[in-house]
N, C-alpha and C positions, 0 to 999 in steps of 0.2 A: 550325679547330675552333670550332663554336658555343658560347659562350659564354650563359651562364645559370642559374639558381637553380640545377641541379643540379651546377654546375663549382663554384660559390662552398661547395656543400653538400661537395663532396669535398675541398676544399683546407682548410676550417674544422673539419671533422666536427659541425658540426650540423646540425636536421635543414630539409627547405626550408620549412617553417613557420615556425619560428623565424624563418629569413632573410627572408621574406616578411612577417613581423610587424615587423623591424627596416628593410626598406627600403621596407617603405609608415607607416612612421612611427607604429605602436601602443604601445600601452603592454603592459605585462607582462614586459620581456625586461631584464636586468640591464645597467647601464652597460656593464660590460667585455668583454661579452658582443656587445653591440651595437655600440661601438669598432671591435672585431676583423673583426665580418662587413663593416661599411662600409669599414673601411681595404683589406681584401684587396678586396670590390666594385670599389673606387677603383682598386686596384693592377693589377688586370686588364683595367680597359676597360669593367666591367658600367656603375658609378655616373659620371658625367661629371658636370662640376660645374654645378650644378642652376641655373634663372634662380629667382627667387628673386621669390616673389609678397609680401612684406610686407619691412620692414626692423623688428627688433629692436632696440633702443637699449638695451642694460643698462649699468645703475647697480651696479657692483660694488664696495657699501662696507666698510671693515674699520673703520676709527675713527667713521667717520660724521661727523668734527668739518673736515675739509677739502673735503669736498663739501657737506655740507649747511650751512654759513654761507655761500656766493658766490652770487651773481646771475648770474658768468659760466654758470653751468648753463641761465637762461631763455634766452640768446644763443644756446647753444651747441642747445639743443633746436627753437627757431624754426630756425635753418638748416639744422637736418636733415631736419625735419615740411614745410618751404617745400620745400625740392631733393626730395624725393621725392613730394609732390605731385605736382610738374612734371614728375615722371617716372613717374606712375600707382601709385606707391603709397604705402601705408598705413606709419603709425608706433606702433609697440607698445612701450609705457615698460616696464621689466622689471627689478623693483628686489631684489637680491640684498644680506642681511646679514648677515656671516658669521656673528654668535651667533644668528639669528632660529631657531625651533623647524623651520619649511620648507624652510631653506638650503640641505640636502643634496640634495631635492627639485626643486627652485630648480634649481639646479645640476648636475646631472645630465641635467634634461630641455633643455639647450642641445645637448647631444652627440648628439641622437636628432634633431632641429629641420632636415630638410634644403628647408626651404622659405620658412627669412627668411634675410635676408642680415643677419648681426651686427655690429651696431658697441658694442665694449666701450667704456666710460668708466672706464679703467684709473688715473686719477688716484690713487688712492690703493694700489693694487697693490704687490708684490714681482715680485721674475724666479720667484720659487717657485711666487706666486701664477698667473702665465702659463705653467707647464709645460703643466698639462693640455688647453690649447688647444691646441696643436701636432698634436693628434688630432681636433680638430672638426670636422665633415664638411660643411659651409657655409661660403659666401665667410664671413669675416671681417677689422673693419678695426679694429685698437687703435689708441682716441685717449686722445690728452693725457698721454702714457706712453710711453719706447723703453727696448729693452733691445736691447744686439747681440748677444746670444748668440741671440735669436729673427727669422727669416725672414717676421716679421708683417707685412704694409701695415700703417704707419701714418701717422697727422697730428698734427703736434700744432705747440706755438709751437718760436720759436728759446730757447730758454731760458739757453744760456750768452751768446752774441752778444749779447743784450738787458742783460745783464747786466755785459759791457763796455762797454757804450753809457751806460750809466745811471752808472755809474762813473766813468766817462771824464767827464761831464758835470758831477759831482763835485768833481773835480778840476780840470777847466776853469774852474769858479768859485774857485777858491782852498784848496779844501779839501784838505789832506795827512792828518791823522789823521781817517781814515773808521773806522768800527764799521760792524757788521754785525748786522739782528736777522731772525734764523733763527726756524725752529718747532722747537719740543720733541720731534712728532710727523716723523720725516724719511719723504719720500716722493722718487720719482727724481726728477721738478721743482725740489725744491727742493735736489737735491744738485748738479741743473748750474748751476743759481743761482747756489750760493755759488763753484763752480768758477770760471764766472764773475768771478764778484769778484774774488778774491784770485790769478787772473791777471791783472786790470786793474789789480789796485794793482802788483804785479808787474812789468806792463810798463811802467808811466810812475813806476816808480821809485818808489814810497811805498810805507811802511814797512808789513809785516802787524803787527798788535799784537794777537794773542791775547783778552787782558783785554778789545779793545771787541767779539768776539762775545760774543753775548745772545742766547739762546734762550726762546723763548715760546711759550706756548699759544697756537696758529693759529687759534682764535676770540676773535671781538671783545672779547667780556668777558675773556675768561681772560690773552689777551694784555695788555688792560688792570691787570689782577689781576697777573700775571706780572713785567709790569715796575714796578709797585710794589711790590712782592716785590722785587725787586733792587734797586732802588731809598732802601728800609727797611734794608735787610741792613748795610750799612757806605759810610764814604765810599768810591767808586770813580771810576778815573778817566772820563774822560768825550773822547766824540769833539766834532769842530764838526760833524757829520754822521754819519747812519748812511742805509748803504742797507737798506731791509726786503724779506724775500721776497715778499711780497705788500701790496697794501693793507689787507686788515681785520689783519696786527700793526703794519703803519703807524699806522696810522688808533689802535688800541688804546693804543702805546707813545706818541703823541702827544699823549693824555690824560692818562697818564699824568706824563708829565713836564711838562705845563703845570701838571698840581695841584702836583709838589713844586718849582712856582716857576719853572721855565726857560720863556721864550718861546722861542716858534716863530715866525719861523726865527732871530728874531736871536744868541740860545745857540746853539741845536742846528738845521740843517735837516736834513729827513727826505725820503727819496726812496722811494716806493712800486713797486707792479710790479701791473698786470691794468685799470688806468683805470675802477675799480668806480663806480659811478654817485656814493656816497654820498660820495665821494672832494672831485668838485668844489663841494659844500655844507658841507664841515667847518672851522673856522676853525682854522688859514689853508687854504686850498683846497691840495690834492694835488698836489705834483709826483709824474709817474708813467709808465709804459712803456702802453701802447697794447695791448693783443691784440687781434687780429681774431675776436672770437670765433665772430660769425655764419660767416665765411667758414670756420673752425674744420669747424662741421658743416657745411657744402653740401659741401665741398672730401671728406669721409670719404665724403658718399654717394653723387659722383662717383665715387671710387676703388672704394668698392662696388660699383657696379655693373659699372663696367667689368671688375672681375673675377669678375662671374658672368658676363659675357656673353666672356669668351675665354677659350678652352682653355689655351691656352701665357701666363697671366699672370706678369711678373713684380713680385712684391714691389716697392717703393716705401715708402722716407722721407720722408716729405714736411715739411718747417717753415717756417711762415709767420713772416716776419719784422713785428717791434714797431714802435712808433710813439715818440719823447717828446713827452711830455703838458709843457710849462712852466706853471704855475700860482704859488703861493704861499709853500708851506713849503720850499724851500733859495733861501737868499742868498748875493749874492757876498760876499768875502771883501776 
């Protein structure tokens, strides 16, 4: 049987204008509307997965306070804009935020788009937040974010193994009573982080202690802000170390506590995570975990492509492993 506007018209019951406006990519036609005519296209054989003339880069922020304070985002966008050069095409920044007055707008017009190939910047995301992809009718690659309940490609760092490493490192120096300083703000990254952690203390035998996680506001000020705030609050106990989720609450909590008196490292060392630039300039200079971030995005819009260009793709994990940075702030014991 010939398949065509009018089989996808009988199996939908709309009419072939309508499907004709949804699969040459017009406006007018309702999201769920347009969903349903692509999915059954797809289901039948009519829509095959499109080569894909531009690459989409969206920015899908909810706090806006975890993406927009890193520098890892210029790394991460040079090796996308670089790898798709190299591959003839073009890069479209496409910045989605959920209270903006156009979000819904925003938003919607991704599920009708069968002519870029999307790479999300899911950092800051829920598993809620990525249902509605699971219907997106373009290659797509989720970076910097996994959930396993979703069949997504994606890339992103090793987040808990890093965080063994850095631990372990810790420990290798003499340290036994480690602290932990978390974000206030939890996002998936920073939940394998801590998993991380408190496996590594776990496995070399040292004690988890509650009392030293610290939770902070994940920008530099506020994190600052935050552990003076706890700090003020009452005498508490205190680690010979903490490892932080990132550098900018390193970097924050390390000011912190040099104003109420404690050097670095000879009190407290501090061990960082992402090797942010401002990291090797702050006194005492960052010890830190390494991401690859350029290789972050070349490595997505490899995967991009290659799954607009085969039929039978399969989905792919992909995590790039970290580096340690030795620098300044942890000493031996």
């Amino acid at each position: 049987m010939k398949i065509n506007m009018k089989t996808i018209s009988q199996i939908t019951g709309y009419s072939q204008s309508t499907i004709s406006n949804v699969l040459n990519n017009k406006k007018g036609t309702n999201r769920k509307t347009a969903e349903e005519i692509l999915k059954v296209a797809k289901e039948i054989g009519y829509l095959n997965t499109p080569k894909i003339e531009n690459i989409k880069l969206v920015f899908f922020k909810k706090s806006g306070k975890v993406l927009t304070e890193t520098p890892l985002i210029n790394e991460l966008i040079d090796g996308i804009v670089s790898e798709a050069r190299d591959n003839g095409l073009d890069t479209i920044l496409f910045n989605i935020q959920e209270n903006d007055d156009d979000y819904k707008e925003k938003f919607d017009s991704l599920f009708t788009d069968r002519n870029s190939g999307i790479i999300l910047l899911a950092t800051e995301l829920s598993e809620n937040d990525l249902l509605p992809f699971q219907k997106i009718c373009c290659p797509l690659v989720v970076l910097d974010a996994w959930f396993d309940r979703f069949l997504f490609d994606t890339v992103l760092m090793n987040n808990y193994d890093s965080f063994i490493t850095s631990t372990r490192f810790l420990i290798e120096n003499g340290h036994t009573k480690i602290g932990f300083l978390g974000s206030q703000i939890q996002i998936k990254n920073f939940y394998y982080r801590e998993q991380g952690f408190r496996d590594a203390l776990e496995k070399y035998e040292c004690s988890i202690d509650e009392d030293l996680f610290i939770y902070l506001d994940p920008t530099l000020n506020g994190s600052y802000e935050s552990m003076k705030n706890y700090l003020e609050s009452s005498p508490r106990k205190m680690a010979t170390a903490y490892c932080a989720v990132n550098d900018i609450v390193a970097l924050g909590a390390l000011k912190a506590f040099q104003e109420y008196g404690y050097k670095i490292p000879d009190d407290i060392s501090i061990m960082g995570f992402d090797n942010m630039p401002f990291g090797e300039i702050s006194s005492p200079s960052l010890t830190t975990m390494n991401v690859p971030k350029r290789a972050l995005g070349e490595l997505a819009v490899k995967r991009l492509i290659e799954q607009s260009n085969k039929g039978n793709y399969t989905p792919c994990k992909t995590e790039l492993l970290t580096s340690l940075i030795i620098r300044q702030s942890v000493r031996k014991l």
